[in-house]
The first five atom37 places (N, CA, C, CB, O) and aatype in JSON, in Angstrom:
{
  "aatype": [20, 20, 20, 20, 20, 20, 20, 20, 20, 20, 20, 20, 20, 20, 20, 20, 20, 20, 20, 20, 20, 20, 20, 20, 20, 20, 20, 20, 20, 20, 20, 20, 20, 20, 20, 20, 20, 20, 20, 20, 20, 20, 20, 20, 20, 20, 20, 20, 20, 20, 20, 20, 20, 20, 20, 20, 20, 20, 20, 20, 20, 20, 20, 20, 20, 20, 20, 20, 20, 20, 20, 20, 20, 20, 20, 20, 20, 20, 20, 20, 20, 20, 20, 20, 20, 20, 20, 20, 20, 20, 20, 20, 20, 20, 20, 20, 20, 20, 20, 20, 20, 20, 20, 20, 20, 20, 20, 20, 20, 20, 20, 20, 20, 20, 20, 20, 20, 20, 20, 20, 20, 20, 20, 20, 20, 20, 20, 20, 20, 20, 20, 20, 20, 20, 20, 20, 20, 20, 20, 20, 20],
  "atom_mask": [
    [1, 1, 1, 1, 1],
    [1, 1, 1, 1, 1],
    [1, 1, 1, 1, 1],
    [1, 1, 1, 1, 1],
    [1, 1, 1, 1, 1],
    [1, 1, 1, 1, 1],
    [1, 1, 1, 1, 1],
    [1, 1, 1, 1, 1],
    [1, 1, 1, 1, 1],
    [1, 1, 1, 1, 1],
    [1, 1, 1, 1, 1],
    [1, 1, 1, 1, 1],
    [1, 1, 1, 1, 1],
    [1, 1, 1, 1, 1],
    [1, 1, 1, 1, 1],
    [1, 1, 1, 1, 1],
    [1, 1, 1, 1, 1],
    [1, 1, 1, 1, 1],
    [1, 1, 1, 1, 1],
    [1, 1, 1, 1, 1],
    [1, 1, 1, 1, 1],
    [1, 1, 1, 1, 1],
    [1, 1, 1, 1, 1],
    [1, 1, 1, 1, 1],
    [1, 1, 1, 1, 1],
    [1, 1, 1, 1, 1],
    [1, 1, 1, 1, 1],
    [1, 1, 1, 1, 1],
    [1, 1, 1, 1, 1],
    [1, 1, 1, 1, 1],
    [1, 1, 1, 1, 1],
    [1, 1, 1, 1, 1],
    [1, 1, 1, 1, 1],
    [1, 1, 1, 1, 1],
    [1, 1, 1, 1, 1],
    [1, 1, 1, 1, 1],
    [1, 1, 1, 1, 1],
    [1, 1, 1, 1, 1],
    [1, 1, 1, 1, 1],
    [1, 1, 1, 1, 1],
    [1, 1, 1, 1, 1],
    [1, 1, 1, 1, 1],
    [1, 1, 1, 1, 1],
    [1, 1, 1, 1, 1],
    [1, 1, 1, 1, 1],
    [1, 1, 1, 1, 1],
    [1, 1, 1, 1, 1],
    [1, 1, 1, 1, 1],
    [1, 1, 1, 1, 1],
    [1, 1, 1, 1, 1],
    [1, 1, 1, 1, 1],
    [1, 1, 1, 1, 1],
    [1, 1, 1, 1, 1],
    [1, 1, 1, 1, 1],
    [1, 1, 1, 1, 1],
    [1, 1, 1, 1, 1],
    [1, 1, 1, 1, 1],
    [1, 1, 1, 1, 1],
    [1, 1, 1, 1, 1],
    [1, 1, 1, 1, 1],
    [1, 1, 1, 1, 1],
    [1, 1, 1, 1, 1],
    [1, 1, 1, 1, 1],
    [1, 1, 1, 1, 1],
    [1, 1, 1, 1, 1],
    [1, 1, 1, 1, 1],
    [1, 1, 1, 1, 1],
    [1, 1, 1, 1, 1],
    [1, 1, 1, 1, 1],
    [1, 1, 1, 1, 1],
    [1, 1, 1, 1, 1],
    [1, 1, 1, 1, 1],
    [1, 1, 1, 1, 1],
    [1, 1, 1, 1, 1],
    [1, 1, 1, 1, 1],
    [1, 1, 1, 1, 1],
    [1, 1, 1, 1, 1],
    [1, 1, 1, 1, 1],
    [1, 1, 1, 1, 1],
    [1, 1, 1, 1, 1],
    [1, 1, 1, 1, 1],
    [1, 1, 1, 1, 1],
    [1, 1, 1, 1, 1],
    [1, 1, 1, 1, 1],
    [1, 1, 1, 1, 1],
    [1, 1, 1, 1, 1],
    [1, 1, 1, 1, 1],
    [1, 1, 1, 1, 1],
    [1, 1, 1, 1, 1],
    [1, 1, 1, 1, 1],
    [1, 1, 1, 1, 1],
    [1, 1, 1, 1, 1],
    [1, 1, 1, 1, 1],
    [1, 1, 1, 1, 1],
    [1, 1, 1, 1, 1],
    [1, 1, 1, 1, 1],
    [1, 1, 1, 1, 1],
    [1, 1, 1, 1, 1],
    [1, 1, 1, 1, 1],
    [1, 1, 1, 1, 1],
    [1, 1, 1, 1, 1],
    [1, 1, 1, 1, 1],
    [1, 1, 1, 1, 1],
    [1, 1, 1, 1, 1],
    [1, 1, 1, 1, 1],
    [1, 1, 1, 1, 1],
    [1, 1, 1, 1, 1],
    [1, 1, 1, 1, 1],
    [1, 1, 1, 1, 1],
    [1, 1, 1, 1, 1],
    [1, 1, 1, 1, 1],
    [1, 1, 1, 1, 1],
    [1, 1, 1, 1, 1],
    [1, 1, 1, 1, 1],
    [1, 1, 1, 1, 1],
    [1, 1, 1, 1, 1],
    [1, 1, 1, 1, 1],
    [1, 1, 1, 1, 1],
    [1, 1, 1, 1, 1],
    [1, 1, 1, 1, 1],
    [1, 1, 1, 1, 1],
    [1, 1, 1, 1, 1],
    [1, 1, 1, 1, 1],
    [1, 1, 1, 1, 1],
    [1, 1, 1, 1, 1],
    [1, 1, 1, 1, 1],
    [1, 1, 1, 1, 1],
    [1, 1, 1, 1, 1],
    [1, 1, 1, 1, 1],
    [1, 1, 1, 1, 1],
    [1, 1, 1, 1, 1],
    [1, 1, 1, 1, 1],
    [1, 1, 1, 1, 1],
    [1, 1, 1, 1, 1],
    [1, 1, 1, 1, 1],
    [1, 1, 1, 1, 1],
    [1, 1, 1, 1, 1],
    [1, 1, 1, 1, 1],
    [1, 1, 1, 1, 1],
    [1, 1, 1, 1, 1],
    [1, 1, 1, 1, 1]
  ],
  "atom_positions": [
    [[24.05, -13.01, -4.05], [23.73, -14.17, -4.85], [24.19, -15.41, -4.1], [24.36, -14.08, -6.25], [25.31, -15.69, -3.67]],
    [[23.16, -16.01, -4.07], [23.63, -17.43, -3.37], [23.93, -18.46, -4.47], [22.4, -18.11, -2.33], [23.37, -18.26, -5.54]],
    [[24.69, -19.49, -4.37], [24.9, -20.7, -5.42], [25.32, -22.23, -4.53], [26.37, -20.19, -6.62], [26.21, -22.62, -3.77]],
    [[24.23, -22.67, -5.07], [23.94, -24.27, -4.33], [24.5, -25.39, -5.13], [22.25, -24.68, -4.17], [24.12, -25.45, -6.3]],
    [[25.27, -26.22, -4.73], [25.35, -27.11, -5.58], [24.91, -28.26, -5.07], [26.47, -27.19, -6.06], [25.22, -28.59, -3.93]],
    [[23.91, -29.23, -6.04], [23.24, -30.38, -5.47], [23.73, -31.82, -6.51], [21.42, -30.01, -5.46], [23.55, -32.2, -7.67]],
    [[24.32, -32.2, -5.49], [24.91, -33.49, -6.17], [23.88, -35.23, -6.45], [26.28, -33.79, -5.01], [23.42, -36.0, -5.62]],
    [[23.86, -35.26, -7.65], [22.97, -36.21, -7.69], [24.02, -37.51, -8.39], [21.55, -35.65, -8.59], [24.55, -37.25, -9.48]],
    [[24.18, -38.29, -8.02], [25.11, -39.51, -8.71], [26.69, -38.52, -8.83], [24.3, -40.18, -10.69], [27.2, -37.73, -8.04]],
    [[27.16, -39.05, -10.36], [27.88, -38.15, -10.27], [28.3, -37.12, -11.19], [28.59, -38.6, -9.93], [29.44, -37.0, -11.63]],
    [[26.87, -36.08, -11.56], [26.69, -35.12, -12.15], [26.49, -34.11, -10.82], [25.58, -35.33, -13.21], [26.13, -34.26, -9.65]],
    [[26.95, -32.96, -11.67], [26.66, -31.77, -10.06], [25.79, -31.07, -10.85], [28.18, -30.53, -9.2], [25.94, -30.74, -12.03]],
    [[24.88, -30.85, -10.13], [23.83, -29.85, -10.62], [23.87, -28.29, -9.51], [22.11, -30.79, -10.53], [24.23, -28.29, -8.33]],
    [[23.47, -27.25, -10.19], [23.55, -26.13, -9.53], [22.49, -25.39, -9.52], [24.44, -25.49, -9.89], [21.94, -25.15, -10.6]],
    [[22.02, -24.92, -8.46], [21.01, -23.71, -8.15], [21.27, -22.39, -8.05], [20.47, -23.85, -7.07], [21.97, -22.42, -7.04]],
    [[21.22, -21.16, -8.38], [21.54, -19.9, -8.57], [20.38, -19.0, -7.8], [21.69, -19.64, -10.12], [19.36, -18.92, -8.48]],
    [[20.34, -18.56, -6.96], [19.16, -18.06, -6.47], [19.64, -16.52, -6.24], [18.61, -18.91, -5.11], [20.39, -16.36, -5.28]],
    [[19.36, -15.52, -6.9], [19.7, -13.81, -7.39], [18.66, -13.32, -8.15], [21.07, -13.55, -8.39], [17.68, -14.04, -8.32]],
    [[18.71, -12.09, -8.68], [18.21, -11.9, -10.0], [18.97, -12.15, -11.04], [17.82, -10.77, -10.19], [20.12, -11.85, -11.36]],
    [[17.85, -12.95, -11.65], [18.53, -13.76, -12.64], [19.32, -13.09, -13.86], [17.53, -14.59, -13.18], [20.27, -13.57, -14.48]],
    [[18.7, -11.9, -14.02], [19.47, -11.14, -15.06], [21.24, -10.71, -14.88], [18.63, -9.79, -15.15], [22.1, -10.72, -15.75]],
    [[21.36, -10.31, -13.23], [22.76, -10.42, -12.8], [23.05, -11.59, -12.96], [23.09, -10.06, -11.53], [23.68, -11.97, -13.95]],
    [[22.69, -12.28, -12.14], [23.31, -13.9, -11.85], [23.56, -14.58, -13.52], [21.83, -15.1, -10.78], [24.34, -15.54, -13.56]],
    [[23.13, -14.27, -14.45], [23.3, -15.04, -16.15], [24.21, -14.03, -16.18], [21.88, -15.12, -17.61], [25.32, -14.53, -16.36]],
    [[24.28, -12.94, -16.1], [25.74, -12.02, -16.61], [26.81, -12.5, -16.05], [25.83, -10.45, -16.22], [27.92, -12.55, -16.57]],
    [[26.41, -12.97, -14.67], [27.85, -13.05, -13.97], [28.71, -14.36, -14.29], [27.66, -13.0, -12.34], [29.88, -14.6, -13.98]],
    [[27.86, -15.11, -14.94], [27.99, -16.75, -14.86], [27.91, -17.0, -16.35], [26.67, -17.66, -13.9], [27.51, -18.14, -16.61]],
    [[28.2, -16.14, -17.55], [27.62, -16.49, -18.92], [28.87, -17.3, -19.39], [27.17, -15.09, -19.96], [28.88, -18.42, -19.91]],
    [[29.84, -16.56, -19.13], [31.56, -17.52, -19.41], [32.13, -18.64, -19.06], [32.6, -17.02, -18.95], [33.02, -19.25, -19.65]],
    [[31.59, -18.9, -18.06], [31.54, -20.58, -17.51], [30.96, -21.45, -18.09], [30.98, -20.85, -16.34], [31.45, -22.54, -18.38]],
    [[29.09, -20.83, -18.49], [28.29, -21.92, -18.97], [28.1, -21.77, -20.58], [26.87, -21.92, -18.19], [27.72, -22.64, -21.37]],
    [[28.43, -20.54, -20.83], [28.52, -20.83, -21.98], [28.58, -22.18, -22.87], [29.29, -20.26, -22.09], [29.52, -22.96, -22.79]],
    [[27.4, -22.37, -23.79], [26.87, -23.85, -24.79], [27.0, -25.06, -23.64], [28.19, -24.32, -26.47], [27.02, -26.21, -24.07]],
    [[27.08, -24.9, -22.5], [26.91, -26.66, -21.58], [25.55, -26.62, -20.8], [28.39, -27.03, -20.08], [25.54, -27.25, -19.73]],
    [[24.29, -25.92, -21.21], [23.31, -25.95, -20.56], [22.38, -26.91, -21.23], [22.89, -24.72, -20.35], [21.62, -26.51, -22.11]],
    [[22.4, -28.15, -20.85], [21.13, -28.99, -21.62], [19.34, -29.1, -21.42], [21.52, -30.35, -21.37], [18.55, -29.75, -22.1]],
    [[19.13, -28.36, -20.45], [17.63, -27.87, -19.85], [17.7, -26.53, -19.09], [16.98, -29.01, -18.73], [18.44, -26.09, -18.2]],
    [[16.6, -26.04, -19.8], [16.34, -24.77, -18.86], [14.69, -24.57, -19.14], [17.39, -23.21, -19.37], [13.97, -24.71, -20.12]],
    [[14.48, -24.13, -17.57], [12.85, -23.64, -17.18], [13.23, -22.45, -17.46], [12.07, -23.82, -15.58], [14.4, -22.07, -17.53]],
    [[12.04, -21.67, -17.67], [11.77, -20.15, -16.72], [10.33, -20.29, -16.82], [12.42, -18.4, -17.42], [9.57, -20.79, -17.65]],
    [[10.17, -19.47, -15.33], [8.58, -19.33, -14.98], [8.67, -17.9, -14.99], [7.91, -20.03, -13.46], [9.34, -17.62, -13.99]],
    [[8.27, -16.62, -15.73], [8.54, -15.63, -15.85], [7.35, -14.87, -15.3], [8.97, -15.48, -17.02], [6.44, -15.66, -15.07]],
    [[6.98, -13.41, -14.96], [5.89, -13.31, -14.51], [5.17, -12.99, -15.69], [5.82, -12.48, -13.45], [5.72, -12.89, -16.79]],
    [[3.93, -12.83, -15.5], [3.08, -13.05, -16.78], [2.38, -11.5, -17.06], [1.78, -14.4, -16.49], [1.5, -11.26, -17.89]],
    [[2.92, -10.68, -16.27], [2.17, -9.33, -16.66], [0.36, -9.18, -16.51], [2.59, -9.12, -18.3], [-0.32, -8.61, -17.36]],
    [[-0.08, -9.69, -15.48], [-1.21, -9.77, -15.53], [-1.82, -8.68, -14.68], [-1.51, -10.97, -15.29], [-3.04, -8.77, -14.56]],
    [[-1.35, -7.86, -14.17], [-1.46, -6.55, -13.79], [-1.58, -6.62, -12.02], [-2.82, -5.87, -14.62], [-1.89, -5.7, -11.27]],
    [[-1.29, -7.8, -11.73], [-1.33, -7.98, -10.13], [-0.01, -7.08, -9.46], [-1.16, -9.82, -9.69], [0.91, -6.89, -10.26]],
    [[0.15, -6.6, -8.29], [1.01, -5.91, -8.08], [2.47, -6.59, -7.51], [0.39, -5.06, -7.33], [3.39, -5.79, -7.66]],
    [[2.8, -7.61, -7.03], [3.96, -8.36, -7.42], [4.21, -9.41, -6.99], [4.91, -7.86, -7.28], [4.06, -9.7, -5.8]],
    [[4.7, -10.3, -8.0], [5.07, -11.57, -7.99], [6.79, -12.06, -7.61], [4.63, -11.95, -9.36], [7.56, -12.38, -8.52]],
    [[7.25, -12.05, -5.99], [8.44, -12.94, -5.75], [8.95, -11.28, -5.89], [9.0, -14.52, -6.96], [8.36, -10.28, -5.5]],
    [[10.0, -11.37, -6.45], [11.02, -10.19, -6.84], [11.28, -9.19, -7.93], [11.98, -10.64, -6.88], [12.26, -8.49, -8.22]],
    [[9.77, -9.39, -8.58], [9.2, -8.88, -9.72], [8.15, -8.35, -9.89], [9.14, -9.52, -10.42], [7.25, -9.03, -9.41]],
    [[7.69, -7.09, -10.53], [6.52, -7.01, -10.76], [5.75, -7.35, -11.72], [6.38, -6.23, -10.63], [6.17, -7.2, -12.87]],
    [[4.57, -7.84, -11.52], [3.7, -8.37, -12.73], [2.37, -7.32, -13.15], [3.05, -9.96, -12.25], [1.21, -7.72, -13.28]],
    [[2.71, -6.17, -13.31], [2.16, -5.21, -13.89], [3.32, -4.33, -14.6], [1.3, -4.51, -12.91], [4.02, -3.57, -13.93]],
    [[3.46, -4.47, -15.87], [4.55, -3.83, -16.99], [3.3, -2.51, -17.87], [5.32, -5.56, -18.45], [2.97, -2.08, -18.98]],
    [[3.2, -2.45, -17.35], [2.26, -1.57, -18.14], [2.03, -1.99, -19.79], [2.91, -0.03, -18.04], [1.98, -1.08, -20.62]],
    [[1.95, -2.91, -20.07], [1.66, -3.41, -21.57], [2.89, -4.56, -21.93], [1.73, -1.93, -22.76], [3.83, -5.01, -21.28]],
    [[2.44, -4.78, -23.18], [2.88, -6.0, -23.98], [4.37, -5.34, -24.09], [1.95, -6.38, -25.6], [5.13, -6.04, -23.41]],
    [[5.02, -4.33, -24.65], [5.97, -3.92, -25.1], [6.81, -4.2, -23.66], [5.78, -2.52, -25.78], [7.46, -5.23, -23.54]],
    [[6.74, -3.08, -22.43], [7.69, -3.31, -21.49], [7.86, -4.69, -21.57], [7.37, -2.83, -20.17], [8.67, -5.13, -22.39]],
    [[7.11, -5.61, -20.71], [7.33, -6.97, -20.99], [8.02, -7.8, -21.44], [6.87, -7.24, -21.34], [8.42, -8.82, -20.89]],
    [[8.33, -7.21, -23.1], [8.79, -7.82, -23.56], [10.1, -7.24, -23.58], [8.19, -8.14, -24.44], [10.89, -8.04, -24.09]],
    [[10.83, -5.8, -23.11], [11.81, -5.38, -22.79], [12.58, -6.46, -21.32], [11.38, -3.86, -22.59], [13.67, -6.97, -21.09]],
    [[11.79, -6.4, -20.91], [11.98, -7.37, -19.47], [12.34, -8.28, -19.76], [10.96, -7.75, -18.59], [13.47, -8.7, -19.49]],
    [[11.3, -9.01, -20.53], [12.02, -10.97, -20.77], [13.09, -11.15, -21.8], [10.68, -12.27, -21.49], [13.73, -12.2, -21.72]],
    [[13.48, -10.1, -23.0], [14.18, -10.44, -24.05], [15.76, -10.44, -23.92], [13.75, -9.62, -25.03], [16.56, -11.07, -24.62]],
    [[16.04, -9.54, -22.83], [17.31, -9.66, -22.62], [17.49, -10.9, -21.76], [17.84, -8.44, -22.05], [18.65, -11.27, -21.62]],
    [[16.76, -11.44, -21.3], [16.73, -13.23, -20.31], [16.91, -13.52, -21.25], [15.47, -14.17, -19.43], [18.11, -13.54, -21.55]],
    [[15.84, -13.96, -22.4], [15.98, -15.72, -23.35], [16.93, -14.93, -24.1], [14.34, -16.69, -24.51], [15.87, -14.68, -24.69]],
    [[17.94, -14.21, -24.75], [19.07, -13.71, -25.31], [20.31, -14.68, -24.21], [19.04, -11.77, -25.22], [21.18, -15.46, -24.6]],
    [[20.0, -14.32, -22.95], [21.01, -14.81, -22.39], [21.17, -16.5, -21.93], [21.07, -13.95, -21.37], [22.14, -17.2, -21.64]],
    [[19.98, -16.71, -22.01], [19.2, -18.08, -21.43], [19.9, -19.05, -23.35], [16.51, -17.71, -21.06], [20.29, -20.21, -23.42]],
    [[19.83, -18.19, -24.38], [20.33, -19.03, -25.56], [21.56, -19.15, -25.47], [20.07, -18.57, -26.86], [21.76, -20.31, -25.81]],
    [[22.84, -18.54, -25.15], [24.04, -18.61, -25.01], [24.57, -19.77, -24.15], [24.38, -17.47, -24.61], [25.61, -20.42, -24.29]],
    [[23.66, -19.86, -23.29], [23.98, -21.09, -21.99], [23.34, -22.64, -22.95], [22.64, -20.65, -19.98], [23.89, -23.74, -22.89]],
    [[22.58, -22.44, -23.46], [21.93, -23.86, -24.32], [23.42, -24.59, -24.74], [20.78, -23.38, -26.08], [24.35, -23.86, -25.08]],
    [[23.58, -26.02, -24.71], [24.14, -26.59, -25.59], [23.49, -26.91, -27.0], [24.5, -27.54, -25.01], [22.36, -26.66, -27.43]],
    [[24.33, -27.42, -27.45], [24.02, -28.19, -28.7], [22.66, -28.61, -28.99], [24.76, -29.34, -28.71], [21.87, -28.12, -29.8]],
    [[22.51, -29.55, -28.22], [20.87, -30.41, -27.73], [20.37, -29.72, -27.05], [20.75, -31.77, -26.92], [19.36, -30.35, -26.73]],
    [[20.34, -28.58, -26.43], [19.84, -28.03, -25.49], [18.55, -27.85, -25.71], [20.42, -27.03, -25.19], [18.08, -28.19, -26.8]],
    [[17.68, -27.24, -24.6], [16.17, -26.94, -24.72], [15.51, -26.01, -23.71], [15.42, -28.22, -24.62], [15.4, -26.15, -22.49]],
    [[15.17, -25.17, -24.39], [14.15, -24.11, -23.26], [12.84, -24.41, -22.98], [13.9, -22.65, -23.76], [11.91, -24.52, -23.78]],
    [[12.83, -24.54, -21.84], [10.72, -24.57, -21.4], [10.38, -23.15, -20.73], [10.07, -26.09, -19.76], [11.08, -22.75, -19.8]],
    [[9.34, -22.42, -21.19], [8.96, -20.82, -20.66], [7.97, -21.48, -20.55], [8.98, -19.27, -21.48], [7.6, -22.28, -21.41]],
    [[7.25, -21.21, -19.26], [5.59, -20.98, -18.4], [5.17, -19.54, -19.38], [5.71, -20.47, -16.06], [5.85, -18.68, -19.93]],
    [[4.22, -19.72, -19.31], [3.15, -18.08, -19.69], [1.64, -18.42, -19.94], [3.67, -17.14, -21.42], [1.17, -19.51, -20.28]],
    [[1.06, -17.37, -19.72], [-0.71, -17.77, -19.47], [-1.01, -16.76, -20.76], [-1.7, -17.15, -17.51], [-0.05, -16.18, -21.28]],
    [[-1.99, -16.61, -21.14], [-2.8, -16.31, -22.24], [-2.53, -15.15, -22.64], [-4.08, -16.4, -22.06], [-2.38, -14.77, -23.8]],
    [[-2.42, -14.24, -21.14], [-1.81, -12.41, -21.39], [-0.68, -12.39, -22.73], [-0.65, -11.68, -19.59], [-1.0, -11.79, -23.75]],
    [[0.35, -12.93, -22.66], [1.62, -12.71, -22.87], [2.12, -13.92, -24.15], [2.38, -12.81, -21.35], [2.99, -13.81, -25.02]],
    [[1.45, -14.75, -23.94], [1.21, -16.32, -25.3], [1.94, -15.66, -26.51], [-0.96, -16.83, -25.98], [3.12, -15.85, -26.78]],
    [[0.89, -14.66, -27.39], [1.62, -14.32, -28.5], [2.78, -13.86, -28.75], [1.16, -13.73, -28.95], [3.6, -14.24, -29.59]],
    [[2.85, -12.73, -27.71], [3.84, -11.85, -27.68], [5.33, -12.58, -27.16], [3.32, -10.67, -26.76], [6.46, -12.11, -27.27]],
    [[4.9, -13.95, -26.52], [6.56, -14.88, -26.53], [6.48, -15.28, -27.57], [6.97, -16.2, -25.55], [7.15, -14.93, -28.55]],
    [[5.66, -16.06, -27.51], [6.17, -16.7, -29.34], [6.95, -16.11, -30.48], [4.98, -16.91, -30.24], [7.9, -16.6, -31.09]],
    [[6.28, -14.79, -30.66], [6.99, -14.04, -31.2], [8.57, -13.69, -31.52], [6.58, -13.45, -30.78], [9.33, -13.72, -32.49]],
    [[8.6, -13.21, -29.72], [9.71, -13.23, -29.39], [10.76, -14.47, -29.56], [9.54, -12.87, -28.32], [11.89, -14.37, -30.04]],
    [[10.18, -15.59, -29.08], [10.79, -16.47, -29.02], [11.49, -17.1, -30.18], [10.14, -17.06, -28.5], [12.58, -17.66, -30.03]],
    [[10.82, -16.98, -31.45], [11.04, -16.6, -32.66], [11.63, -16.71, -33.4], [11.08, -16.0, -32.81], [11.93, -17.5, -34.29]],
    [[12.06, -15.06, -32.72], [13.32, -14.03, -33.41], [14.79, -14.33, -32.5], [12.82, -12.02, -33.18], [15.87, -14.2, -33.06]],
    [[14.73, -14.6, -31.55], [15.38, -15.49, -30.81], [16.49, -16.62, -31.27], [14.41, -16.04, -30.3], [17.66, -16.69, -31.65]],
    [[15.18, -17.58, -30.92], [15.78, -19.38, -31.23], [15.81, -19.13, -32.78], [14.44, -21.07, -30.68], [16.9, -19.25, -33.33]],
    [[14.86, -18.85, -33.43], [14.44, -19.34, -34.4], [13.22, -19.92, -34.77], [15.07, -19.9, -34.54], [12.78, -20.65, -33.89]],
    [[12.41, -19.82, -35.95], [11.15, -20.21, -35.67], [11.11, -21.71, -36.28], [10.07, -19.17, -36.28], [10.24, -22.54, -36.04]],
    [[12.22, -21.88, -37.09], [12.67, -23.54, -37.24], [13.12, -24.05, -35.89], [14.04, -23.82, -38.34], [13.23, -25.27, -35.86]],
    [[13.35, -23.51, -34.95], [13.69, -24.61, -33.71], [12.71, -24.61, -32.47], [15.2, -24.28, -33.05], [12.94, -24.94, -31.31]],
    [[11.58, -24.14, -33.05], [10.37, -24.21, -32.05], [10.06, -26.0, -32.33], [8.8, -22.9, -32.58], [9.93, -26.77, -33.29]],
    [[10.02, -26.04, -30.7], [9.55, -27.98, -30.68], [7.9, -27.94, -30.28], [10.64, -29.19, -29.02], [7.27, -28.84, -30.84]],
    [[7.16, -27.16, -29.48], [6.3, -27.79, -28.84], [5.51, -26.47, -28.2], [6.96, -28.88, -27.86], [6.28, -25.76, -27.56]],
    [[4.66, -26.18, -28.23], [3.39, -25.35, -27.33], [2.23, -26.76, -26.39], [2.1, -24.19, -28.92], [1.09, -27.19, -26.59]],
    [[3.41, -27.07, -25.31], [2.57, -27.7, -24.04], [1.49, -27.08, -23.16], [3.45, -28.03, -23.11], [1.58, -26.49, -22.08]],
    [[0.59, -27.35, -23.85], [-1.31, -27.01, -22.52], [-1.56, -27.72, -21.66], [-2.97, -27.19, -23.07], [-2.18, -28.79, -21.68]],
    [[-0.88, -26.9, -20.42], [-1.17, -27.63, -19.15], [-2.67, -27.15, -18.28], [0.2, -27.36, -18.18], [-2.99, -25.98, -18.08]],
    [[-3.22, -28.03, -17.97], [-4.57, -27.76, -16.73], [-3.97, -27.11, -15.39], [-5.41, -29.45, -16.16], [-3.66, -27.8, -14.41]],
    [[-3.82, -25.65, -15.44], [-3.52, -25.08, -14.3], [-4.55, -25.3, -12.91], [-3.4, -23.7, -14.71], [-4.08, -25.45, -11.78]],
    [[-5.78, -25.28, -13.15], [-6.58, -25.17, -12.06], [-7.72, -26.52, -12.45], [-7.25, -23.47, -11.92], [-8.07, -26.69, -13.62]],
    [[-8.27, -27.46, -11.26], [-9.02, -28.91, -11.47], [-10.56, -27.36, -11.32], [-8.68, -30.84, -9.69], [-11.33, -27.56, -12.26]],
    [[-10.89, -26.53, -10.78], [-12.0, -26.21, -10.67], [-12.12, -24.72, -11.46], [-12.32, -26.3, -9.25], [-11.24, -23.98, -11.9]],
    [[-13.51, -24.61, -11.47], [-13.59, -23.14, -11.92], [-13.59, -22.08, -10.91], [-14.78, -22.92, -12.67], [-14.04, -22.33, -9.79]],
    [[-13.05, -20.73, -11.25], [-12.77, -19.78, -10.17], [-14.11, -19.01, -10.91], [-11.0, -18.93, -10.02], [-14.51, -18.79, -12.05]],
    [[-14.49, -18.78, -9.59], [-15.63, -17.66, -9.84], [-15.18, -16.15, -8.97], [-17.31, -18.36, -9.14], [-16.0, -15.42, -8.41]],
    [[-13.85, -15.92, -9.03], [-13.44, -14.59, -9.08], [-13.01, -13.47, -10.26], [-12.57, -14.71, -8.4], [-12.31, -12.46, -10.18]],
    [[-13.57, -13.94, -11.13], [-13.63, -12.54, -12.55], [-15.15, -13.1, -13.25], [-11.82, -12.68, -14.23], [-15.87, -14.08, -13.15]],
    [[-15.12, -11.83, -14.01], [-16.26, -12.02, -15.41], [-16.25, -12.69, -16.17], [-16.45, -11.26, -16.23], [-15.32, -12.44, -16.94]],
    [[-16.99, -13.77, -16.54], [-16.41, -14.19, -18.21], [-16.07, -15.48, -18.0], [-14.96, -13.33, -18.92], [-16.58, -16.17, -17.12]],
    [[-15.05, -15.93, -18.92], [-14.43, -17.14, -18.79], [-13.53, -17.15, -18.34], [-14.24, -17.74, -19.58], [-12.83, -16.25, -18.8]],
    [[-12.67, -18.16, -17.02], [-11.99, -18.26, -16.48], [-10.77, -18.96, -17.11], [-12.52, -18.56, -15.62], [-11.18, -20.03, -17.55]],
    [[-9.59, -18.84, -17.32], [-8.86, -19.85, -17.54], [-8.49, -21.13, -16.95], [-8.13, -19.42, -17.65], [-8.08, -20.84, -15.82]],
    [[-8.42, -22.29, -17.08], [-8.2, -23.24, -16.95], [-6.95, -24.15, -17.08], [-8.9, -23.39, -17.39], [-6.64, -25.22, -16.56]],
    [[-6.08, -22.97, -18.36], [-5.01, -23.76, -18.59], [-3.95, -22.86, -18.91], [-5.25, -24.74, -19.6], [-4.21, -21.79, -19.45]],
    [[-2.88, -23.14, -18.66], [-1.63, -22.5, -19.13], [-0.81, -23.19, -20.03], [-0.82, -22.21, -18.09], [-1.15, -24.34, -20.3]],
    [[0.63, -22.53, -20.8], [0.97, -23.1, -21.52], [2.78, -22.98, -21.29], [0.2, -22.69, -22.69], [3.49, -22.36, -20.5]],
    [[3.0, -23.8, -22.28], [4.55, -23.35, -21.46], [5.12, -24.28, -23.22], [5.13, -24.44, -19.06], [4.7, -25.17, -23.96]],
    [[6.17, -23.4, -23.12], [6.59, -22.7, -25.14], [8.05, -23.72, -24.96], [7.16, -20.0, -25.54], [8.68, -23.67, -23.9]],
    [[8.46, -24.55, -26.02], [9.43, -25.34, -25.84], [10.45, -24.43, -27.33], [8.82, -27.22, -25.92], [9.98, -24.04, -28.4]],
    [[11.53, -24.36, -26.97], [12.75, -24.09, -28.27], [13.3, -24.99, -27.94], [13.76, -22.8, -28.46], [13.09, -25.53, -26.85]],
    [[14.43, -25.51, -29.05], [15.76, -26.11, -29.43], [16.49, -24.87, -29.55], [15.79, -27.05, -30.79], [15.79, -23.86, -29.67]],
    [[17.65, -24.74, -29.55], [18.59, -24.31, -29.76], [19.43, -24.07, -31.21], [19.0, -24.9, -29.01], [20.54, -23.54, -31.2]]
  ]
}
């Protein structure tokens, strides 16, 4: 596990670059409630054979969601007070965070379902309709 620290004014900000599931175990007692933003770009299960240090074929909705639930479990402990989660996810997997996300945060501390324009053109590599946009799921804490 590598750990970067990038100093901007005079807040220190830190980069963690591991798997993240170690790297949040190893680091949960430190940050514990002082995390005021957090991304995750998670893979989306779209059956491609692998994404970075992950695979993005789970064989269904359920693994998947074995995979990501122990993250945002750990990803809520690090939130402060004000804190806020942003999750990436494409259409595969949409319901099945929300869901999750949920039972989680809470479905009173859902802020926002942001639709971003992933691609300016149409792909004419599948059948059908192509997606165009992704979305990315906001909690409070």
């Amino acid at each position: 596990m590598k750990i970067k620290t990038i100093k901007k004014s005079k807040s220190k900000n830190k980069v963690f670059n591991g798997d993240n599931l170690k790297v949040m175990n190893l680091i949960q007692d430190e940050y514990k409630n002082k995390v005021d933003v957090i991304y995750i770009d998670p893979p989306y299960n779209t059956g491609k054979s692998k994404m970075g240090k992950y695979s993005d074929n789970f064989g269904g909705h359920e693994n998947w969601s074995n995979f990501i639930e122990p993250r945002l479990e750990l990803a809520k402990k690090f939130l402060s007070k004000k804190g806020l989660i942003f999750i990436s996810i494409n259409e595969y997997e949409y319901a099945y965070l929300k869901i999750l996300c949920n039972k989680i945060f809470g479905e009173e501390n859902f802020v926002s379902s942001i639709i971003w324009q992933c691609k300016y053109t149409v792909s004419n590599d599948k059948k059908g309709i192509t997606a165009q946009t992704e979305y990315i799921l906001c909690y409070a804490k």
